[in-house]
C-alpha positions in Angstrom: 0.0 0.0 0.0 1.3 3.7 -0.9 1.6 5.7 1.9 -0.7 8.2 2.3 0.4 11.5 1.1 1.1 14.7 3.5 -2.5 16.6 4.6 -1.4 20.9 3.8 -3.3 23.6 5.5 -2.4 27.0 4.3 -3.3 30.5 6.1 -3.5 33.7 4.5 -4.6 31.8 0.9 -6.6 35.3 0.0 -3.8 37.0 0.8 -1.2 38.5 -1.8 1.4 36.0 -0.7 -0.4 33.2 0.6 -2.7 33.3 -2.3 0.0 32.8 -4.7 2.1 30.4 -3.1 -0.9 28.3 -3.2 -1.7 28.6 -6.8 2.4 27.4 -6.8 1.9 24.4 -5.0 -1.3 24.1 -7.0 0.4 24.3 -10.4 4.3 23.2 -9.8 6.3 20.4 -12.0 7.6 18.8 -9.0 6.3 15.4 -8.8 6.6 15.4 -4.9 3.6 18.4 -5.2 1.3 16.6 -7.5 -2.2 16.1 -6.0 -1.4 17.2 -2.9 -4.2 17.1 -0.3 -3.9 21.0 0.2 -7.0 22.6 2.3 -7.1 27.0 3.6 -8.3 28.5 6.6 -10.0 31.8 5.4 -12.4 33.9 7.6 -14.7 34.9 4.4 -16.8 32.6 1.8 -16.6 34.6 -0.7 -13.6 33.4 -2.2 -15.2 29.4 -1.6 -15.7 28.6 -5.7 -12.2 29.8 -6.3 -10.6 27.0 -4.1 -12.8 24.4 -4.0 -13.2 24.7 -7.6 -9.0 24.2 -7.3 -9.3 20.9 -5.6 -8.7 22.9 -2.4 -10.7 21.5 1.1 -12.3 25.0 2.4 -11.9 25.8 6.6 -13.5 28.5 8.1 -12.7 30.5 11.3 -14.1 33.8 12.7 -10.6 35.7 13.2 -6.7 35.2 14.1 -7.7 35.8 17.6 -10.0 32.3 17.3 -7.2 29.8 18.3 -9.8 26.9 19.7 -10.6 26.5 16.0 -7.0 26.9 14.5 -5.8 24.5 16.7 -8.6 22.2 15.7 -8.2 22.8 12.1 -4.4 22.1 12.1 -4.7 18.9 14.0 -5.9 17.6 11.2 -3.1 18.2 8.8 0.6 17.5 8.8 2.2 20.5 7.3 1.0 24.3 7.9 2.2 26.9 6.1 1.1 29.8 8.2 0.9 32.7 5.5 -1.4 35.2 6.9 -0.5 38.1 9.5 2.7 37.5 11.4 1.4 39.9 14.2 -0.3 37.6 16.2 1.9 34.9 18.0 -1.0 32.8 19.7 -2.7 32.3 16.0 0.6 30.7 15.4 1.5 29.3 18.5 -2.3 27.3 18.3 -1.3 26.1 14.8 2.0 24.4 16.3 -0.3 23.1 19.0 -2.6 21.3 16.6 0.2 20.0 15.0 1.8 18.3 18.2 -2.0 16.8 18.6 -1.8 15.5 15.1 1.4 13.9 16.2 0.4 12.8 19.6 -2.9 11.1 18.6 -1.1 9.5 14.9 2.7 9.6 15.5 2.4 11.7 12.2 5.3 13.5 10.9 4.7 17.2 11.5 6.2 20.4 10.1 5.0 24.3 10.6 6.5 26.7 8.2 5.9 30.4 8.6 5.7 33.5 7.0 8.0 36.9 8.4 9.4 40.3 7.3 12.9 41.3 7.4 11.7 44.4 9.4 11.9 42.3 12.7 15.8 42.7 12.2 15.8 46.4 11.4 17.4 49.0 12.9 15.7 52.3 14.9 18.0 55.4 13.7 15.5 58.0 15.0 13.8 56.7 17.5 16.3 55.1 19.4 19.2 56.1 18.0 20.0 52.3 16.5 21.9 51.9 13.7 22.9 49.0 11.8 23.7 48.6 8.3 25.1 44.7 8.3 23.8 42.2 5.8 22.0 39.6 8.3 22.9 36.3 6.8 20.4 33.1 7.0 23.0 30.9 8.3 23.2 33.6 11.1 22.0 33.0 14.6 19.2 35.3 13.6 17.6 33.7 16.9 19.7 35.1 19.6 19.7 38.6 17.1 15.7 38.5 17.7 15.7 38.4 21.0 18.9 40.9 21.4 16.1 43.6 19.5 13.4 42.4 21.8 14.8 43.4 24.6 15.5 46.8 23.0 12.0 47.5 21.6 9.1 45.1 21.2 7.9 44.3 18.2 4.7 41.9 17.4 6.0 40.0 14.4 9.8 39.3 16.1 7.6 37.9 19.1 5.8 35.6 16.6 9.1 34.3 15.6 10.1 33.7 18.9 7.5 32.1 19.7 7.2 30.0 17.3 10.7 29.0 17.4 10.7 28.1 21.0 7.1 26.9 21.0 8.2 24.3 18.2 11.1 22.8 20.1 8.7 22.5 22.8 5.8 20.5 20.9 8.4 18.4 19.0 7.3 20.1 16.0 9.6 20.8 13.5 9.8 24.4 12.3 10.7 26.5 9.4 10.9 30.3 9.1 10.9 32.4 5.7 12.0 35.8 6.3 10.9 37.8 3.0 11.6 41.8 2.5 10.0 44.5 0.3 8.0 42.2 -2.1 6.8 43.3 -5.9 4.9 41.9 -8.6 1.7 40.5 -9.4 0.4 37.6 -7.2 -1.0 34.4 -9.1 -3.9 34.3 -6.7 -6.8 35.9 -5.4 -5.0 39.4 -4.6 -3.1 41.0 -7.3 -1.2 43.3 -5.3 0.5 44.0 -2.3 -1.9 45.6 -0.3 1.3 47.3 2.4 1.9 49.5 -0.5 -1.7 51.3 -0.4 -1.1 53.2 2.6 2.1 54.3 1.4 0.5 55.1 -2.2 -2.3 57.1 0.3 0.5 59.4 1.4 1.9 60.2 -1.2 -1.8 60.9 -3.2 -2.5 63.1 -0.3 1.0 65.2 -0.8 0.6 64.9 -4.3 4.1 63.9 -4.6 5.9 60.8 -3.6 8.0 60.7 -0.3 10.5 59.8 1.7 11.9 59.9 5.4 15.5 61.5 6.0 17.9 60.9 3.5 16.4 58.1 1.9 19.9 55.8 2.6 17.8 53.2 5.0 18.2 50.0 2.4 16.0 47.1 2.2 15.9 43.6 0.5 13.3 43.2 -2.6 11.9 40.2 -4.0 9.1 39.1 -6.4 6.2 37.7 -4.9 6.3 34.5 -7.7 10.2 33.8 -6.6 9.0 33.9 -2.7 5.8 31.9 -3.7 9.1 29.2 -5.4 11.0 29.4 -2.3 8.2 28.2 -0.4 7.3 25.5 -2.9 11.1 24.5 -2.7 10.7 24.1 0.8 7.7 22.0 1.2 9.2 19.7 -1.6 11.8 18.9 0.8 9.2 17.9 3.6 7.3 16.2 1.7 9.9 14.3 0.1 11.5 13.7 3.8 14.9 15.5 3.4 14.5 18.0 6.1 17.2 20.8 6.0 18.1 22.2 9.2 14.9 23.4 11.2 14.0 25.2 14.5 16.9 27.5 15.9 18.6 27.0 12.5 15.5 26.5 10.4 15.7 30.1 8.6 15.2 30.9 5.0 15.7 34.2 3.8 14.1 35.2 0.4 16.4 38.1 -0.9 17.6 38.4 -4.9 18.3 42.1 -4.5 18.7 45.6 -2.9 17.3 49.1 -3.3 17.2 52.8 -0.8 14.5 53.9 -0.1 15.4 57.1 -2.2 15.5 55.2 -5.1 11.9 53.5 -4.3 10.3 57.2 -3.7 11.8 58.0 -7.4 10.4 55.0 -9.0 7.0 55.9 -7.1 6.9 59.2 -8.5 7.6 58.4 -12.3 4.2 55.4 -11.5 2.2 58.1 -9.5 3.4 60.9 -12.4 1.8 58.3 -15.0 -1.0 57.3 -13.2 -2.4 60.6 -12.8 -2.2 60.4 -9.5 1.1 62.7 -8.7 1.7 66.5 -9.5 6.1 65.9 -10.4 8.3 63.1 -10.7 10.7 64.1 -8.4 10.0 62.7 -4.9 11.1 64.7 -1.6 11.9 64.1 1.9 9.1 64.2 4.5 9.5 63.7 8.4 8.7 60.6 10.2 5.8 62.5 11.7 4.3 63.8 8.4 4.6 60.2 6.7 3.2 58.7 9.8 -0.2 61.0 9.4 -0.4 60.8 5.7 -0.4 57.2 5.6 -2.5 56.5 9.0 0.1 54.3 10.1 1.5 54.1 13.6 4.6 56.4 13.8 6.4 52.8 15.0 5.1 51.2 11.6 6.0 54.2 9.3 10.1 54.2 11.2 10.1 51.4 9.0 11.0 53.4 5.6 13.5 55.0 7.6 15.6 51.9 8.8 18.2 49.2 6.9 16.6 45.7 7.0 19.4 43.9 5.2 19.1 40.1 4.7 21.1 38.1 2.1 20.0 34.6 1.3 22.8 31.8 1.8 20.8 28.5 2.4 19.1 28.9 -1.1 20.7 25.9 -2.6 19.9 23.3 -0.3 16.2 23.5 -1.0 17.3 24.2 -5.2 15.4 27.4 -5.1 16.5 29.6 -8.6 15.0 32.8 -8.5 14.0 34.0 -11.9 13.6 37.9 -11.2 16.4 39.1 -9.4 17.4 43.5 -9.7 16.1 43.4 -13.6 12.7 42.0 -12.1 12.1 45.0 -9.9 13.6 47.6 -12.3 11.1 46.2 -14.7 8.2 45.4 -13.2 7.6 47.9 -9.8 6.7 50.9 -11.8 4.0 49.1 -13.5 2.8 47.9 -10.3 2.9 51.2 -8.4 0.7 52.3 -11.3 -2.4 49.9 -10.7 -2.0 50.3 -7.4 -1.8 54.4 -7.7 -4.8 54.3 -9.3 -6.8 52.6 -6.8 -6.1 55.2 -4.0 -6.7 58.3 -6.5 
């Protein structure tokens, strides 16, 4: 008898990422994917005909905050792939919980693999006076670097890393991290486009010229969504095909092909916003951390964020034989012609 093949749940599937590493999975080469039992946990129906008329087993819960029912709904699957918000460390804390009662109640072979931004390992220059330009390396002990910033300032994601990274070697449950930066291009799945960008596009409508904080110098990875959506893919091959690389305290993936300032992101946004109709000039200027903060109705802690170096390179790439297609060209050719749609959405 064959043995049965690994149960997926996937989180955040209507989501810009989550959605297209799904349609990934969904539509990869790799023999180890085909007819995978994949199911999502959404909160909404709407998007039920899409999936189910994928192949894809539909889950519903009320919120992040309902972690009776993700615990439930992960106990019945063998690998999560938590892909929706990264703020909220019980959601994923309940996920690796239904895992290790998978695993107590079948002996199955469990894995959680989940979603982060590179902005847990940013620097604070004008807050707190935190400066650091390095390039963080996956095969770092980005671990002990985590909780070294906790301790400075707290942060909700980096506590969701934490947690899961300590929760996971607690459980028994084997644990992957993928730490993504500034991501571009068109998702493959239900969203399009990167919905962190609208607030930012917000701000700038409201100026009527693109901006940026300082002297535009704080640096930041990029990569497209469909190479993130591959790494991912890469990764779950390995699981399911049982050769696990490294995982918990060493179980980090960084998905990084390139790097831009954020000077040179404002200057891109203006020639989109300039073509959209959505900007009055080109040329973007510099605007405090207070005025982008009240533009874009983000917290003044979330809005720092344009302000700081986030700088990841990605080293364990070729043990899970991810190739990214899109690397520096990808986002000199393609980000402008995003910015435009989404532009044109907040005008």
């Amino acid at each position: 008898m064959s043995q049965a093949k690994p149960k997926i749940l996937i989180t955040g599937a209507t989501g810009y990422i989550g959605g297209t590493v799904l349609e990934t999975l969904l539509t990869s080469p790799d023999p180890s994917l085909r007819d995978l039992p994949i199911s999502v946990a959404v909160r909404s129906t709407a998007h039920n005909p899409h999936f189910t008329s994928r192949g894809v087993t539909v889950h519903h819960l009320s919120s992040l905050d309902d972690t009776t029912t993700l615990r439930t709904i992960a106990s019945q699957h063998d690998i999560v792939l938590h892909l929706a918000s990264g703020f909220h460390p019980t959601a994923a804390q309940a996920l690796i919980h239904g895992l290790a009662d998978r695993k107590t109640a079948s002996a199955a072979d469990v894995t959680f693999i989940h979603l982060t931004g590179c902005s847990n390992i940013g620097d604070r220059p004008l807050s707190l006076g935190l400066v650091d330009s390095r390039v963080h390396s996956d095969r770092d002990d980005v671990l002990s670097l985590l909780r070294e910033r906790e301790k400075v300032w707290s942060y909700a994601q980096r506590r969701t890393d934490i947690v899961v990274t300590e929760t996971g070697a607690e459980k028994g449950v084997r644990t992957y991290i993928v730490m993504l930066p500034l991501i571009f291009g068109f998702g493959t799945g239900v969203a399009k486009l990167n919905r962190m960008l609208y607030g930012l596009a917000a701000a700038d409508v409201k100026r009527g010229v693109a901006g940026y904080i300082g002297d535009g110098q704080g640096t930041w990875g990029v990569i497209d969504v469909r190479d993130a959506a591959e790494l991912f893919a890469c990764l779950v091959g390995k699981v399911v095909r049982g050769t696990y690389p490294d995982s918990g305290e060493k179980g980090w993936f960084f998905g990084c092909v390139a790097e831009m300032r954020y000077e040179e992101w404002a200057a891109k946004n203006g020639e989109a916003g300039l073509r959209a109709g959505a900007l009055k000039r080109r040329e973007p200027k510099s605007v405090s951390l207070e005025e982008q903060a009240a533009d874009s109705g983000w917290p003044v802690e979330m809005a720092e964020a344009l302000a700081t170096n986030a700088r990841i390179r990605s080293e364990r790439w070729e043990e899970l034989g991810w190739e990214p297609k899109r690397g520096r060209a990808g986002w000199d050719e393609s980000w402008t012609e995003m910015m435009i749609e989404v532009y044109k959405d907040c005008m």
